[in-house]
Structures are given as structure tokens and as C-alpha cells.
C-alpha positions in Angstrom: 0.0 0.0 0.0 1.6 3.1 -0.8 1.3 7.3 -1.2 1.9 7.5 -4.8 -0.6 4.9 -5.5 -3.4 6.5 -3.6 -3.7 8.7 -6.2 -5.6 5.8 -8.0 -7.3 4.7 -5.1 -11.4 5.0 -5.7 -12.9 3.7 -2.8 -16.3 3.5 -3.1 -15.9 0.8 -6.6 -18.5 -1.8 -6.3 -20.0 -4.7 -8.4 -22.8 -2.5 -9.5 -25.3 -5.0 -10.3 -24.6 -7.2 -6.9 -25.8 -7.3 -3.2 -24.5 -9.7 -0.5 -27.3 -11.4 2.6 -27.3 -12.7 5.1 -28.5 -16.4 4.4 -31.2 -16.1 7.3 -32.1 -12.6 5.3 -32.3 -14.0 2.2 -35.8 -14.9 1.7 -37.0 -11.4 2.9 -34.3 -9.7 0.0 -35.8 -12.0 -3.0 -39.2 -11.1 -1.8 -38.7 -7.6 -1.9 -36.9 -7.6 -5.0 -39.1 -9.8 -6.6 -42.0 -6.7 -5.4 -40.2 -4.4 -6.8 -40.0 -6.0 -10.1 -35.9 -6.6 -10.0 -34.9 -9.6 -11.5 -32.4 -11.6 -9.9 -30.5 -14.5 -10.6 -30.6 -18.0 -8.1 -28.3 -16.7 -5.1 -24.4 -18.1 -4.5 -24.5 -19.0 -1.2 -21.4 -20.0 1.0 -22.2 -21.9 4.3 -18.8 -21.4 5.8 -19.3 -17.2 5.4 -22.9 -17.5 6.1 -23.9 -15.2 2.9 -25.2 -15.1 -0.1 -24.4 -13.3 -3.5 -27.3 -11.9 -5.3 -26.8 -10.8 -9.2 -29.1 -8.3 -10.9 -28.5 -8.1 -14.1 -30.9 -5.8 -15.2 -30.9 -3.3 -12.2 -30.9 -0.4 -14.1 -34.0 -0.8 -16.7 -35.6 -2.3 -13.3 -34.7 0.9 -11.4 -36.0 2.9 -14.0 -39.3 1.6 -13.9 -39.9 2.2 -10.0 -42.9 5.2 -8.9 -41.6 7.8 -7.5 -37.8 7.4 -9.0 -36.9 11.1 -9.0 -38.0 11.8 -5.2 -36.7 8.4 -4.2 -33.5 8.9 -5.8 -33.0 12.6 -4.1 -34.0 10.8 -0.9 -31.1 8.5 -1.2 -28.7 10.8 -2.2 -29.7 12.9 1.0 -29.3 9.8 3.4 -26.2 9.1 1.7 -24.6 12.5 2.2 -25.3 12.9 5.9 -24.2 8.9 6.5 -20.5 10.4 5.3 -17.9 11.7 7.8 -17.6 15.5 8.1 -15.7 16.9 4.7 -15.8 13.4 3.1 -16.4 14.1 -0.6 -19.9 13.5 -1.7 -20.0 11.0 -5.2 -23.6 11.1 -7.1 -24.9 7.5 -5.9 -26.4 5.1 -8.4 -29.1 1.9 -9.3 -27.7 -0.3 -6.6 -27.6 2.7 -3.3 -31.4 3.9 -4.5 -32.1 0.1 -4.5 -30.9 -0.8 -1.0 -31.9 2.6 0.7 -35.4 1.8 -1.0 -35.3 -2.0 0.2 -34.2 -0.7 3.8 -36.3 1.9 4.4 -39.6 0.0 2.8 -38.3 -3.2 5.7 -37.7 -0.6 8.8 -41.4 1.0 8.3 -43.0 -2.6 7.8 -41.1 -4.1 10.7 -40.9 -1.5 13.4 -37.0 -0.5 12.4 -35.8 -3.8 11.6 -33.4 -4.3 8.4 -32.3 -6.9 6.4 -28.2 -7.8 7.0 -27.0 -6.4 3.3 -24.2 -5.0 1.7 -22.0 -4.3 -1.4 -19.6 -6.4 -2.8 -16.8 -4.1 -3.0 -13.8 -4.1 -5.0 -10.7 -4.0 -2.8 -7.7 -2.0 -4.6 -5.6 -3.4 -1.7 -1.9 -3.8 -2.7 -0.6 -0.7 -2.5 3.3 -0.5 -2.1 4.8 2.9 -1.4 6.5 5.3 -3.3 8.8 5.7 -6.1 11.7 3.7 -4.6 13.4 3.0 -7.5 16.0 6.1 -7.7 14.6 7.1 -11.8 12.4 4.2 -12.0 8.5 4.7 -10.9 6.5 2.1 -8.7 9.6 -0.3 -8.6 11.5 -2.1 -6.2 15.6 -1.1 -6.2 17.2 -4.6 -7.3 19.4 -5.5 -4.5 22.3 -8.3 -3.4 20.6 -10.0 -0.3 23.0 -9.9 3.2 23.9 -13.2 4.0 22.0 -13.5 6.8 18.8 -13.5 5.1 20.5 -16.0 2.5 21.4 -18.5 5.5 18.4 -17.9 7.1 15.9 -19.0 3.9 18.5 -21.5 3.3 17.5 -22.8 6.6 14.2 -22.8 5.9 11.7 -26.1 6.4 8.3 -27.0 8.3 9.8 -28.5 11.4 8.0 -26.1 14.4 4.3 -27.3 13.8 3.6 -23.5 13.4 1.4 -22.8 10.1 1.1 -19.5 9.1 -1.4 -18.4 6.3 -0.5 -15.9 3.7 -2.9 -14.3 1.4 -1.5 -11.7 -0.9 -0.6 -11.9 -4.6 0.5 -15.2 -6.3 3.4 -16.5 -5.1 6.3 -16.7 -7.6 9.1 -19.4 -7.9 12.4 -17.8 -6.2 15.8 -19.8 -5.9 16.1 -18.8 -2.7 12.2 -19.8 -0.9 11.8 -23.1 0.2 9.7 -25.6 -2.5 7.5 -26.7 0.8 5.6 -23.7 0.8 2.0 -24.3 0.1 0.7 -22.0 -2.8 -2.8 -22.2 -4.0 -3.1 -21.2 -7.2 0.4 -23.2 -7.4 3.7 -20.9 -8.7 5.8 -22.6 -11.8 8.9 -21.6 -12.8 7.5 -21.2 -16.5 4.9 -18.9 -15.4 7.4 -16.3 -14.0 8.4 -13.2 -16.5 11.6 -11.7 -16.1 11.9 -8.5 -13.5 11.8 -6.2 -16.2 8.8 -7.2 -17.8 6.6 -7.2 -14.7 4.1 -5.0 -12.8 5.3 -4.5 -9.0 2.3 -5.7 -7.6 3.1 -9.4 -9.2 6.1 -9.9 -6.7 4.3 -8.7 -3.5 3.3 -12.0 -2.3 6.4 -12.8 -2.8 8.5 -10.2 -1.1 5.7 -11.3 1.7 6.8 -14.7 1.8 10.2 -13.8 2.3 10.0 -11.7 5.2 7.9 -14.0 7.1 10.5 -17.0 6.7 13.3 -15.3 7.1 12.2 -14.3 10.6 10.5 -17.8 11.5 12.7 -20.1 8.7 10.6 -23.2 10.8 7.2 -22.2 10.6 5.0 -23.8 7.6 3.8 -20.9 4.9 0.5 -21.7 3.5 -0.4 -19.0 1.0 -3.6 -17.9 -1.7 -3.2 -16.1 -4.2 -6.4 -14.0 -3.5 -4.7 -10.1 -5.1 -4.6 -10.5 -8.3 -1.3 -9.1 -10.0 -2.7 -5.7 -10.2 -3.4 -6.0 -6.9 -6.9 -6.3 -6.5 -9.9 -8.6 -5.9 -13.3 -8.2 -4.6 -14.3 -8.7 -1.6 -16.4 -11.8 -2.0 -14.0 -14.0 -4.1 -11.7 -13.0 -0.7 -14.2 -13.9 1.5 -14.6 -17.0 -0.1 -11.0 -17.7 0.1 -10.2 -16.6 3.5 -12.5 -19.3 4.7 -10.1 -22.4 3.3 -7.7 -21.4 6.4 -11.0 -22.9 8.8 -10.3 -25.8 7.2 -8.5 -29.1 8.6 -5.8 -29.4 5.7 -5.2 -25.5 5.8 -5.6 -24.7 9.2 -3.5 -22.0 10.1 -2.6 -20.6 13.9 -1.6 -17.4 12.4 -2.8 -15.3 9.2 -1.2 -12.0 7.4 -3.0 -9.7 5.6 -0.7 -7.7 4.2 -3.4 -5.4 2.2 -6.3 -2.8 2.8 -9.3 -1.3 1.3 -11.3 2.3 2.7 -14.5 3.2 2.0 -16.0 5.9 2.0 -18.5 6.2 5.1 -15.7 4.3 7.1 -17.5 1.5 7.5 -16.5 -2.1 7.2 -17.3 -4.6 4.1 -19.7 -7.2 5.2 -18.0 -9.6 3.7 -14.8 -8.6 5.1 -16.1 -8.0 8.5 -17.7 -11.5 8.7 -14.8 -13.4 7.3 -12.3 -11.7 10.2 -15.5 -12.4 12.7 -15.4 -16.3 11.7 -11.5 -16.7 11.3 -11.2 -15.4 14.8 -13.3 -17.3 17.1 -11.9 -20.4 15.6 -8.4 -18.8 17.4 -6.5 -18.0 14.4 -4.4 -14.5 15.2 -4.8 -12.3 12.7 -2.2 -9.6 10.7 -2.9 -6.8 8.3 -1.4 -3.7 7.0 -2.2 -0.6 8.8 -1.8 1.1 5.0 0.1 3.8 4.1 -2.5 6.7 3.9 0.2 9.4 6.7 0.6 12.2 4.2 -2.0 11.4 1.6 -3.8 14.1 0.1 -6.1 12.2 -2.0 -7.5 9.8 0.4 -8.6 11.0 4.0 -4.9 10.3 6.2 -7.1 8.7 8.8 -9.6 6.7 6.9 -9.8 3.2 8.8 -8.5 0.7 6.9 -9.9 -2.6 6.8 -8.7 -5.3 7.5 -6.3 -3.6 9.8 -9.1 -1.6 11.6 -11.6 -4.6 12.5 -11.1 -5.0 16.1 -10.0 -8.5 16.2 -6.9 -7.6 13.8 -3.3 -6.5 14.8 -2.8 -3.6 12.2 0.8 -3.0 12.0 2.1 0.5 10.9 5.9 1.2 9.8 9.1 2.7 11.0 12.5 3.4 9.4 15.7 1.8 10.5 15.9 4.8 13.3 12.5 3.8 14.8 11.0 6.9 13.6 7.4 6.3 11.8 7.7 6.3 8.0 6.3 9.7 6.2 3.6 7.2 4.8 3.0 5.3 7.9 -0.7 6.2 9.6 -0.4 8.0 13.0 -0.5 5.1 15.7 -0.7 8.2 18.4 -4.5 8.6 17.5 -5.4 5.8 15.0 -6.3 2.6 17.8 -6.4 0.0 14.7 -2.4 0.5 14.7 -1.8 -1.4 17.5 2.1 -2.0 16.6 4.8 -1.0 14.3 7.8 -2.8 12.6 10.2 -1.9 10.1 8.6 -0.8 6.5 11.1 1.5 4.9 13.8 -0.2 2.9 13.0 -3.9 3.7 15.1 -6.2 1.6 13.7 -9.8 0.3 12.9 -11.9 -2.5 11.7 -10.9 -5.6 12.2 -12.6 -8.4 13.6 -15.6 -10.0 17.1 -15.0 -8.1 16.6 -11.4 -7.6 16.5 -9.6 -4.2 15.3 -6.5 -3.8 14.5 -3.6 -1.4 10.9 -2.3 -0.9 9.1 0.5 1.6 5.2 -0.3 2.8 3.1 -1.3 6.2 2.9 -4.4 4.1 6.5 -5.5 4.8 6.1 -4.2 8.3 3.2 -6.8 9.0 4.9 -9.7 7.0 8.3 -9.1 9.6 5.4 -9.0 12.4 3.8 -11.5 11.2 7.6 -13.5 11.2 8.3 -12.4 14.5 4.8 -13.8 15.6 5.7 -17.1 14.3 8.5 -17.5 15.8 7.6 -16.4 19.1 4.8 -19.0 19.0 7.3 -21.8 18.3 8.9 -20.7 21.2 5.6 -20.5 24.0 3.6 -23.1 22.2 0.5 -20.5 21.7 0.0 -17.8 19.1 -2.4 -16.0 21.4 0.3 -15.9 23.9 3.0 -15.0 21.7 0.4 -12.0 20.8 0.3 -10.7 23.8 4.1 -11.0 24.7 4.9 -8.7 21.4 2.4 -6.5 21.9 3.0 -5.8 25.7 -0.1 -6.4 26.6 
């Protein structure tokens, strides 16, 4: 996550024609739609989240047949406006917010308040690296030798501590130097790799990511999904979905980073998102994100919460330089409570590609060497929750 990039950051991006339910909700949401005359497709539900995905595909012909359009739509835009955090910029809404505000309002006067659980499925612009790091080069690492101590220490590396640690970020790429035990779902093959030059940044993220975490705990057991796409982005329900493998026997994790964040703007939490974290942590897995790098933006609110970092039952970890001073980039963890930690994030060295190293600046790498730190501390006390508290002081 990064400064630069903010400037591309839209964070109110949606599926425009789709609405997330609660399961228990969902027969009161096709009822209404089907009411209101909006066609819908047969809902995707997933038992492990608890929701549903409902597709519209032709919301706005459907809209534009509704009584009342103009004054509902002006009502919308009103509650909209007022939902927003003082100065927030106010975007014209569109089909899907005068759907949902007409849904929720229609349910609250029928049932004494009540409202169905609903949401957006948002798309997550996540991966956000920072700065131009790459002396003339934009949005690029700086190719670097490795010191030998993270060589010996990946050399080193193998599942022997019973520790499992989940990683979702982008695809993880062959490297010489990571161990070929680490679990990657989609799988990494050599052939698929392009050469440094030829790449987008985000590609090698997971990556770097990977790197950092062993090198810190070299006997912990990586188990990683591709979930960020190699622009570095998803939506929120394909991540959802994926997030919920790690509940799973064969991919149980005790420990899982996040290295990425979305912000929306009301401040609110995705549902999706919010339910995933919610399910991930009652089972007991200890959960890492990046705190993003929003300090000195001027695009983006510098305070927006960002999520997965700011859900309560996440460590968001913010960055420092080599000095222990906070990075320029780094949100202020002196009035920001979702930055419960910081780690070193400006100038991290680590894999790359192929056989390159190279040196990178974002929360990201501050929550992966967290995250690494974590691990190994939990080899040491036998618990990750305890190992959490030990490095958090608390």
C-alpha cells in the first residue's frame, strides 16, 4: 500500500449490479426484489461465510421503472450525504444505493426499524506499495544483493516447528532462494514467472511477503492464496470465499497476514470482510494486516480506517525506518487505535524474483516481519495468542 498509488485509489468501486445477505435474510431480500419488479438470478451462497451473493442483471432498466424514481433517488442521495464523515467528498450514488436505501427503508417501516443484514460487494484496490523507490524508476523495487544473513536464514528454511502461518497476498512466484515446501494455492511454476523487467510491481508482492515472514520464523509452515490478483486487486467476495479455506482441517493456520487494505467511504467495514475476520477469529487463528500507508496522503482521508487492519480482532501493524522513527507514509498510531504495533517498513530487503532480491518500503512489509516475528515467538511459548500478547506488551 503506498502514497503514490493512492492517487488511484477510488474507494467507493463496487460490483454495481450485486448485493451480498445474510443467508437467514435472504428470503425477505428476494421477496422484496421480486416486489419491486428486479430480476435476480438464483443466489451463490457459501455456508462457511454465512452469505449469499445476489446478481441483478438488469438493475438499471428495473430501477428505471420504480414510482416515485426522482424523489426516491434525491432521498437516497440525501441519506447518503449525511451517512459520510464530516468533509468526506460526496459521489452522485447510483441503481444499486437507490435500490438498497429503497429495500431498507420500505423493511424498517414494515417491521418497526428492523433491516435486512446487506451489503455491497466491494472491490478491494488493496496492494498498495509505497513510493517511487526505484532512484529514476517509478513504482519499482531497487534490485538488490541479499545480506547473507537472510540468504542462510531461507537456506534454513523447512516446516519442522508445527507452526502454520497463512498468507494471502498476490500469487506466489518461484524464487531460488524460498523453500519448494511452501503451500501455494493457485500453485507458482517456474515457466509462469516473466523476467523483473517485464513485470508489474504488484506481481512480486506476495512474494516479497513470503520472504519476510520466513526469514524471521525459517521453521514455521507458509501456506499461502493467491487472492490479489497481480494488479493488486480482488473483490471482496471472491476473498471472503477464500479466506475461509484457512478454517479448514488441511489449511488450518494458527496465524494469518493480511498484508493489504481497502477504505471506504462512510468508514464502514465490508460485510463480507467483516464476517470473514469475525469467523477466522473465534476459531483462534491470530490475525495480521497492514495498517496502510494513507500518513501524508492528500487524495484519500490520512485517517480513513482501513480494513482489514481496523476490525477490532486484527493486529494492524504501521511502519518505522531503520531509526525507529514512523515512515512519512506510515498512519499516526498516536491517534489511530487499529495501529496497535509498528515494525520496520522503509527499505526492507527480500525476494523478488527468480534469483533477484530487492528492497521495498510499505506497512505491508512491516506486518509480513510482524507476522515472522509472531511465528517465531509461538514456536517458542507453544501458543499464538500468547506469543500476541508478549509482542504486543499487553
Amino acid at each position: 500500500m503506498g502514497e503514490n498509488a493512492s492517487q488511484r485509489i477510488n474507494y467507493e468501486l463496487f460490483r454495481t449490479n450485486e448485493i451480498v445477505v445474510a443467508i437467514p435474510h435472504l428470503a425477505t431480500v428476494t421477496t422484496a426484489l421480486r416486489d419491486l419488479s428486479v430480476n435476480h438470478e438464483e443466489p451463490s451462497a457459501d455456508d462457511d461465510l454465512g452469505l449469499a451473493l445476489v446478481r441483478l442483471p438488469t438493475l438499471g432498466a428495473d430501477i428505471a421503472r420504480l414510482p416515485g424514481l426522482v424523489e426516491l433517488a434525491d432521498a437516497a442521495q440525501r441519506a447518503y450525504a449525511l451517512s459520510l464523515p464530516k468533509g468526506s467528498p460526496v459521489r452522485s450514488i447510483g441503481d444499486l444505493d437507490v435500490l438498497m436505501y429503497k429495500m431498507r427503508t420500505d423493511s424498517a417501516g414494515l417491521r418497526c426499524g428492523w433491516v435486512p443484514t446487506m451489503g455491497k460487494n466491494r472491490f478491494l484496490e488493496c496492494i498498495e506499495p509505497f513510493g517511487e523507490i526505484n532512484g529514476g524508476g517509478k513504482r519499482r523495487p531497487t534490485v538488490k544483493a541479499p545480506p547473507e544473513s537472510l540468504v542462510r536464514a531461507l537456506g534454513s528454511a523447512r516446516a519442522a516447528s508445527g507452526v502454520r502461518v497463512g498468507l494471502v497476498d498476490t500469487k506466489i512466484r518461484y524464487h531460488n532462494d524460498l523453500p519448494a515446501s511452501i503451500r501455494t494455492e493457485p500453485a507458482a511454476h517456474p515457466a509462469e514467472v516473466r523476467k523483473a523487467e517485464g513485470t508489474e510491481v504488484w506481481e512480486a508482492h506476495g512474494t516479497f511477503g513470503a520472504g519476510l515472514i520466513l526469514s524471521k520464523a525459517p521453521h514455521a509452515e507458509l501456506v499461502t492464496d493467491g487472492a490479489i490478483d497481480d494488479t493488486g486487486q480482488a473483490n471482496a467476495w471472491d476473498v471472503a470465499v477464500r479466506l475461509m479455506r484457512f478454517l479448514t482441517p488441511k489449511d488450518r493456520v494458527d496465524i494469518l497476514n493480511m498484508s493489504w487494505g481497502a477504505v471506504t467511504d462512510d468508514g464502514a467495514e465490508s460485510l463480507l470482510l467483516s464476517t470473514a475476520l469475525e469467523r477466522l477469529s473465534h476459531a483462534g487463528i491470530v490475525l495480521v494486516a497492514a495498517a496502510g500507508n494513507l500518513g501524508n496522503s492528500t487524495v484519500v482521508p490520512p485517517r480513513s480506517a482501513v480494513y482489514p487492519a481496523a476490525h477490532p480482532d486484527v493486529i494492524g501493524v504501521g511502519a518505522v525506518d531503520r531509526n525507529g522513527e514512523p515512515a512519512e507514509f506510515t498512519p499516526d498510531a498516536a491517534v489511530l487505535p487499529w495501529v496497535r504495533t509498528c515494525e520496520l517498513g522503509v527499505d526492507v530487503v527480500s525476494t523478488y524474483y527468480e534469483d533477484l532480491w530487492a528492497q521495498w518500503s510499505g506497512t505491508s512489509f512491516a506486518a509480513a516481519i510482524f507476522t515472522g516475528k509472531l511465528a517465531a515467538l509461538t514456536e517458542k511459548l507453544g501458543d499464538a495468542h500468547a506469543a500476541r500478547d508478549e509482542l504486543l506488551g499487553e
